[in-house]
C-alpha positions as CSV (number, residue, x, y, z in Angstrom):
1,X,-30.8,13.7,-64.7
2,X,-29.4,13.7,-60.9
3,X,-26.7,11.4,-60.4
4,X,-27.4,8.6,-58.4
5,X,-25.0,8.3,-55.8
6,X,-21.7,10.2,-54.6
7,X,-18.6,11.0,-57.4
8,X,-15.4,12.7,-57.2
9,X,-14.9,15.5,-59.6
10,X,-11.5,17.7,-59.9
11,X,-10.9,20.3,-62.2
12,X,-7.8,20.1,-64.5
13,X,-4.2,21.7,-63.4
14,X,-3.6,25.6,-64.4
15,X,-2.7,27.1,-67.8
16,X,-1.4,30.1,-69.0
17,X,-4.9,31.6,-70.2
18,X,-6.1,30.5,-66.1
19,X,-3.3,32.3,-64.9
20,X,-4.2,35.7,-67.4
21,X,-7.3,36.0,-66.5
22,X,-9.2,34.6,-69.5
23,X,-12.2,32.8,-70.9
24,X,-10.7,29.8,-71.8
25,X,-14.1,27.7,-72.4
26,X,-13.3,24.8,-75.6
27,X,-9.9,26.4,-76.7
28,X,-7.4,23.4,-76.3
29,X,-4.9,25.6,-73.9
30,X,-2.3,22.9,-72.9
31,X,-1.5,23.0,-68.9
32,X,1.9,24.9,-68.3
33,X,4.5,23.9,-65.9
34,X,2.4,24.5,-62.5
35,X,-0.8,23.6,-63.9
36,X,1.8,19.7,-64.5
37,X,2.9,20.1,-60.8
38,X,-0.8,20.8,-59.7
39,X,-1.9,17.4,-61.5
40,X,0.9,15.5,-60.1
41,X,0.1,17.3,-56.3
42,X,-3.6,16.1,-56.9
43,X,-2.4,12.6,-58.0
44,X,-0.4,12.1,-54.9
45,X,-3.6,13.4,-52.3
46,X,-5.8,10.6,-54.0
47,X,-2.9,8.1,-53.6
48,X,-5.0,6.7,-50.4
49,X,-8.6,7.5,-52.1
50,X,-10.1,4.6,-53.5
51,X,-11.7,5.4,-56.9
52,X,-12.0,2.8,-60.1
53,X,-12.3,4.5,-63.5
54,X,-11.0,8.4,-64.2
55,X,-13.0,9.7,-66.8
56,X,-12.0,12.8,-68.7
57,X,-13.2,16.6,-71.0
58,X,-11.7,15.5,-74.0
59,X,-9.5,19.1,-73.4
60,X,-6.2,18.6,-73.4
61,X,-5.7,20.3,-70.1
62,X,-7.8,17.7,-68.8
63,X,-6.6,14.5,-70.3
64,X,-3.1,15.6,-69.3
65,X,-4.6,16.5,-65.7
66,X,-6.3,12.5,-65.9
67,X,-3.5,10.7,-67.1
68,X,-1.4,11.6,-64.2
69,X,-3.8,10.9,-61.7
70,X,-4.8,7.6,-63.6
71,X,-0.7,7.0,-64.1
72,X,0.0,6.9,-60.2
73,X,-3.1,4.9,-59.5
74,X,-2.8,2.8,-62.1
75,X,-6.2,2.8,-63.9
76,X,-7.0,3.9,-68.0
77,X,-8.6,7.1,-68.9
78,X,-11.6,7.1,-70.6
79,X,-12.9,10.5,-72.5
80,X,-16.4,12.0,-72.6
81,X,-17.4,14.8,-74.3
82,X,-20.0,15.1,-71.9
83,X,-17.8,16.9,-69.4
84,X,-15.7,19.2,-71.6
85,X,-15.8,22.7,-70.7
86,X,-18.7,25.5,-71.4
87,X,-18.8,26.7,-74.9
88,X,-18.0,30.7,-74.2
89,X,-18.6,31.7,-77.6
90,X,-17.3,35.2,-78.8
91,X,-16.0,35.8,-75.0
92,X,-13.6,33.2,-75.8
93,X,-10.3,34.4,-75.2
94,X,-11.1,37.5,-73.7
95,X,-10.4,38.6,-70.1
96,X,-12.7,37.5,-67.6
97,X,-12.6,41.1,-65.7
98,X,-13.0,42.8,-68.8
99,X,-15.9,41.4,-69.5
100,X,-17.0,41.6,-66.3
101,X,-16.6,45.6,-66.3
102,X,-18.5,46.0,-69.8
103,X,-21.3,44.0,-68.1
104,X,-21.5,46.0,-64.8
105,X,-21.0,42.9,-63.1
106,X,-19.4,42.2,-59.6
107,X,-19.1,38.4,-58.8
108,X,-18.1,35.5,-61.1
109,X,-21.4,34.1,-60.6
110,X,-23.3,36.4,-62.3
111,X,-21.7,35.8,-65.8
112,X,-23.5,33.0,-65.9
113,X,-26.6,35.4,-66.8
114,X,-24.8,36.8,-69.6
115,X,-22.9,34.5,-71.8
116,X,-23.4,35.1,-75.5
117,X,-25.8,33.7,-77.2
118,X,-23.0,32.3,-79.7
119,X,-22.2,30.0,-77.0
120,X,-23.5,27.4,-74.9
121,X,-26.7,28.7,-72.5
122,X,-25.6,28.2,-68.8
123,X,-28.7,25.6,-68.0
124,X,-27.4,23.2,-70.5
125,X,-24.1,22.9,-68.9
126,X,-25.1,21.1,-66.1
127,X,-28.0,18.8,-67.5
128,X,-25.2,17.5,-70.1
129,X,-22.6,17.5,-67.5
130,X,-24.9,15.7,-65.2
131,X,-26.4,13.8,-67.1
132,X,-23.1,12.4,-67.7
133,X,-22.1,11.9,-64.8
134,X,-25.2,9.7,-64.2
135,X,-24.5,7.5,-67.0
136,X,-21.2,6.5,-65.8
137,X,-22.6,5.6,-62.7
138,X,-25.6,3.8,-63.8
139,X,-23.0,1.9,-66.1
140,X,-20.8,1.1,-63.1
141,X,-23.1,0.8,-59.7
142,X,-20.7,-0.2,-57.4
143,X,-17.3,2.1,-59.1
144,X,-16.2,5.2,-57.2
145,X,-15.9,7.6,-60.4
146,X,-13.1,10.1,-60.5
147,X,-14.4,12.5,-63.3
148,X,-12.0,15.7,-64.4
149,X,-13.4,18.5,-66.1
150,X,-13.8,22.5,-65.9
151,X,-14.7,25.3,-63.7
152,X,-18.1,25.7,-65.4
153,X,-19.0,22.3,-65.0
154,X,-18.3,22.1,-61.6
155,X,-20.0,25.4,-61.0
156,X,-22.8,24.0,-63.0
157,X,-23.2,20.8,-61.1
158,X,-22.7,22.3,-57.8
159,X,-25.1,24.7,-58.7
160,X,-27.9,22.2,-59.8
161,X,-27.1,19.6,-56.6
162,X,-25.5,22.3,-53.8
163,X,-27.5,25.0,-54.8
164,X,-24.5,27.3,-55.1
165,X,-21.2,28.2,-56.3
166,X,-17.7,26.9,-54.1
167,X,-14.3,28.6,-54.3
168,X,-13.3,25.8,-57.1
169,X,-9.4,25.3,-57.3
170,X,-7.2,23.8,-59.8
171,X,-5.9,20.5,-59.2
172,X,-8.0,20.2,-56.1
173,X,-10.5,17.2,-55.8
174,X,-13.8,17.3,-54.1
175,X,-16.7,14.9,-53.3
176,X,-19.8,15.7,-54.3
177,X,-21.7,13.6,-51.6
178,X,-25.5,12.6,-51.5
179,X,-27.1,11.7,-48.7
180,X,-30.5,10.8,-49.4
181,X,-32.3,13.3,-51.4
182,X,-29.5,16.3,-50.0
183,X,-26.2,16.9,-51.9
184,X,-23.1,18.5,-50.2
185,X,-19.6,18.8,-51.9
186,X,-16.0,18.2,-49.6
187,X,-12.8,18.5,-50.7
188,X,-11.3,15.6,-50.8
């Protein structure tokens, strides 16, 4: 399902397994003490952005994330599972670079080719992510959506709309923007 208009998106503030280095994928790593300051940072940047519902990953690094945005906007957060983070599977926990190294590989992107198969396949990511995505804004047609989630869901989406990966940063929000049948993504 592609989404039927424009959203915003952001990805939830830092935690200590971001900051090591590791596949952190549905392990409930709380945000640490930058990741908070990140949230709060973002929550003050869409202070002039007009957006009516935050919707969250269940993850606790994202609900924490949403309910300071939502806090200094004054709006609710409302969970889906539909955005929580890629299932990694048995690389869960383990370094991203290490990973990387056993693999061969060079750029991030490419782990997206290798994930176990104890996890969840990279294709599904975004047609659950997406799809929804779409249902929020099929249930709301005139709300501007603030949705916060993952890396891989990002990745995923921008993948599947973009048609490519974006140097994704915590606590930073972006637009993902549709113009007719053409999607393009701007930080916000």
């Amino acid at each position: 399902m592609t989404p039927s208009r424009s959203f915003l998106c952001i990805r939830h503030g830092v935690t200590d397994w971001n900051r090591q280095g590791r596949f952190q994928g549905l392990t409930d790593i709380p945000l640490n003490d930058e990741g908070i300051s990140q949230a709060q940072a973002a929550a003050r940047r869409l202070r002039d952005v007009r957006f009516d519902y935050v919707v969250s990953s269940p993850l606790i690094r994202a609900v924490k994330t949403a309910e300071i945005i939502a806090a200094a906007s004054g709006k609710t957060v409302a969970i889906d599972a539909g955005l929580i983070e890629c299932d990694f599977g048995s690389f869960e926990g383990r370094p991203i670079s290490e990973v990387m190294k056993e693999h061969g590989l060079t750029a991030v992107e490419a782990l997206a080719t290798i994930l176990p198969e104890d996890g969840e396949p990279w294709p599904s990511v975004s047609v659950r992510s997406l799809h929804c995505v779409g249902r929020w804004l099929d249930r709301y047609p005139r709300a501007t959506i603030l949705f916060v989630c993952h890396d891989a869901v990002m990745q995923s989406m921008s993948e599947a709309l973009c048609k490519g990966w974006f140097n994704n940063r915590h606590g930073t929000p972006f637009r993902f923007a549709r113009t007719g049948e053409a999607w393009t993504l701007e930080e916000v």
